[in-house]
NUVEXVEX-283927 format. One record per residue (C-alpha): x, z, y. Coordinates in nm, 2 decimals, padded with zeros to 4 digits. Layout:
N
{pt {X, Z, Y}}
...
//
This chain:
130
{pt {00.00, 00.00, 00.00}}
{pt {00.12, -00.10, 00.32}}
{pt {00.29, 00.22, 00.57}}
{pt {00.18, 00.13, 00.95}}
{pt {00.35, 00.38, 01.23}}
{pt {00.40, 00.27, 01.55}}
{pt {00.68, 00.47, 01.75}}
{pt {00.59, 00.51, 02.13}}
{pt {00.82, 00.61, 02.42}}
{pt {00.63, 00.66, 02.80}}
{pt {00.84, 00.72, 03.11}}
{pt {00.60, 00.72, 03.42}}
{pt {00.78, 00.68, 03.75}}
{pt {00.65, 00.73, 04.08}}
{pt {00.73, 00.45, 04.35}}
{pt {00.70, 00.58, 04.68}}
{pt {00.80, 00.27, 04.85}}
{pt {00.49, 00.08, 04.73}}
{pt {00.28, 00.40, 04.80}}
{pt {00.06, 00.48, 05.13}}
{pt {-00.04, 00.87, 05.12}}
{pt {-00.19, 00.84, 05.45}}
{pt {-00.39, 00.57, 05.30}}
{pt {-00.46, 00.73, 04.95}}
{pt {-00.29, 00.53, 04.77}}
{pt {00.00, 00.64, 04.50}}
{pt {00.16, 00.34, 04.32}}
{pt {00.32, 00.44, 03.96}}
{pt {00.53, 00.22, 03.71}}
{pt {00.55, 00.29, 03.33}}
{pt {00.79, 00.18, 03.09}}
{pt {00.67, 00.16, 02.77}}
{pt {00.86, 00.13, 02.44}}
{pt {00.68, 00.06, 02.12}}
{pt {00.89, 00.11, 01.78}}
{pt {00.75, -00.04, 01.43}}
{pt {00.89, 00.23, 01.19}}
{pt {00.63, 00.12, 00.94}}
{pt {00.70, -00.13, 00.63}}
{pt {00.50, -00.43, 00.77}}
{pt {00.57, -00.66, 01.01}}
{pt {00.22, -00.55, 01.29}}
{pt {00.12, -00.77, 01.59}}
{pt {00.00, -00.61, 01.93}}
{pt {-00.33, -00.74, 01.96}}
{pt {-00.47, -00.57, 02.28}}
{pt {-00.48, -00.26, 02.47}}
{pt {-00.73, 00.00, 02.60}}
{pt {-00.63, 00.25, 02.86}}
{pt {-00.81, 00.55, 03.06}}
{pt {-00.66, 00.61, 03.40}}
{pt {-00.73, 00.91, 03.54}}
{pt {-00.73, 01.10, 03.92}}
{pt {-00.68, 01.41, 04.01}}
{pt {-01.07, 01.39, 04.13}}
{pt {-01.19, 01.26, 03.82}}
{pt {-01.24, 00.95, 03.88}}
{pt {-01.15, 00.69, 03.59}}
{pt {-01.06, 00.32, 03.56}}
{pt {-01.14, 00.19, 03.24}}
{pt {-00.87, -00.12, 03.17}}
{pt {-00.93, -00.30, 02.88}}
{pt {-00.69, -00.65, 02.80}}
{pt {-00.54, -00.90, 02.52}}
{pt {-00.17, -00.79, 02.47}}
{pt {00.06, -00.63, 02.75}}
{pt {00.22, -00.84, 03.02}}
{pt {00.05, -01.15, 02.89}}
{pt {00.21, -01.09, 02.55}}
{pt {00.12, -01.02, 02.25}}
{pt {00.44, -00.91, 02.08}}
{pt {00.49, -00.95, 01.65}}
{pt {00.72, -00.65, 01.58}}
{pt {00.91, -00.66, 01.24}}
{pt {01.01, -00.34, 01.07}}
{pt {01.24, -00.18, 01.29}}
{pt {01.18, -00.41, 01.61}}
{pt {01.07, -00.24, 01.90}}
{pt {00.91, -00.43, 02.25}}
{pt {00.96, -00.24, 02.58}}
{pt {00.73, -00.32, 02.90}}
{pt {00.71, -00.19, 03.23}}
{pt {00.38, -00.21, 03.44}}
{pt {00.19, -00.06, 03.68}}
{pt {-00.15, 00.14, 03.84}}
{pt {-00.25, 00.29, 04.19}}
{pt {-00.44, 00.63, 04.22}}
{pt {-00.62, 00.73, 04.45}}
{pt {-00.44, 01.10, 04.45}}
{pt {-00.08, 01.21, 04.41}}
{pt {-00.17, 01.31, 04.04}}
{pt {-00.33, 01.20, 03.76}}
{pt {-00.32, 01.08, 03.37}}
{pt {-00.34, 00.82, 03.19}}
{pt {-00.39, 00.76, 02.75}}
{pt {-00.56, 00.51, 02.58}}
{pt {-00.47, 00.31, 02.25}}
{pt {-00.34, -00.04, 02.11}}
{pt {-00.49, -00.25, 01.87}}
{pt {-00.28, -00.42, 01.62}}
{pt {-00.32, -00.64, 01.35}}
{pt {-00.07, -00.71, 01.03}}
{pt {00.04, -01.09, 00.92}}
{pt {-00.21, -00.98, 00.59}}
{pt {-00.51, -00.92, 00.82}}
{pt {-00.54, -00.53, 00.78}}
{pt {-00.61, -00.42, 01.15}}
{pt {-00.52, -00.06, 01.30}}
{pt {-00.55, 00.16, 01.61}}
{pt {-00.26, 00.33, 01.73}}
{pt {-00.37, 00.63, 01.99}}
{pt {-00.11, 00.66, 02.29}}
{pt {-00.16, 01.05, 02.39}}
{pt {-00.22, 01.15, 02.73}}
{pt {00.05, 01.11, 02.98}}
{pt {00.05, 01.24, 03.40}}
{pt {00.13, 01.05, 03.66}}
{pt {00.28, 01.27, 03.95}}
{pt {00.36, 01.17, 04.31}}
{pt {00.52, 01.55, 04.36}}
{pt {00.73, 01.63, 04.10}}
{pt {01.09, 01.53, 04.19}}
{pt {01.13, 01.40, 03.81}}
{pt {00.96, 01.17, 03.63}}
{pt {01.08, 01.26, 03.26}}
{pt {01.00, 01.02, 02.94}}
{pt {00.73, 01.16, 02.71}}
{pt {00.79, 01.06, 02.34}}
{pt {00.43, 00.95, 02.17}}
{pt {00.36, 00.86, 01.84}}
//
């Protein structure tokens, strides 16, 4: 029977220069590094994420692939991305979940655990996911 675990890495940034307080407006990038540690080669399909303020307000951002791509990871390959979102507030969260699909057909969901954005914190950190 086939062994599917995606490996994911987060590392949310804050970028001030594309940000506008005043305006309520706090820009963040997010690198994203997805691992196949499983046995079967597993193609990202699409993504679904929940993007959070700090006033509870949520985007719901739903796509084919990441970047335009959906990438075909082999056993061992890993894909790394870097994107983007604007909040409303200096702080907030964002999870969600990929879907993939393996070159047999089987098709899995792999959760990507909550994650905070945050315009005040002096470090951004990387949060390991699986």
């Amino acid at each position: 029977m086939p062994h599917f675990q995606i490996h994911i890495d987060v590392q949310p940034q804050y970028l001030p220069e594309q940000s506008d307080p005043e305006e309520g407006v706090y820009s963040f990038a997010y690198t994203i590094k997805i691992r196949n540690e499983g046995d079967v080669p597993a193609q990202l399909i699409s993504r679904s994420w929940n993007v959070n303020d700090a006033n509870g307000h949520t985007d719901k951002v739903r796509g084919l692939g990441v970047i335009g791509q959906q990438p075909l990871l082999q056993p061992g390959e890993t894909f790394e991305y870097t994107s983007g979102t604007r909040l409303r507030t200096p702080t907030g969260t964002m999870h969600g979940s990929y879907f993939f699909v393996t070159e047999s057909g089987e098709r899995f969901d792999v959760d990507i655990p909550m994650f905070v954005l945050d315009a005040l914190s002096a470090s951004g950190g990387t949060r390991t996911l699986h």
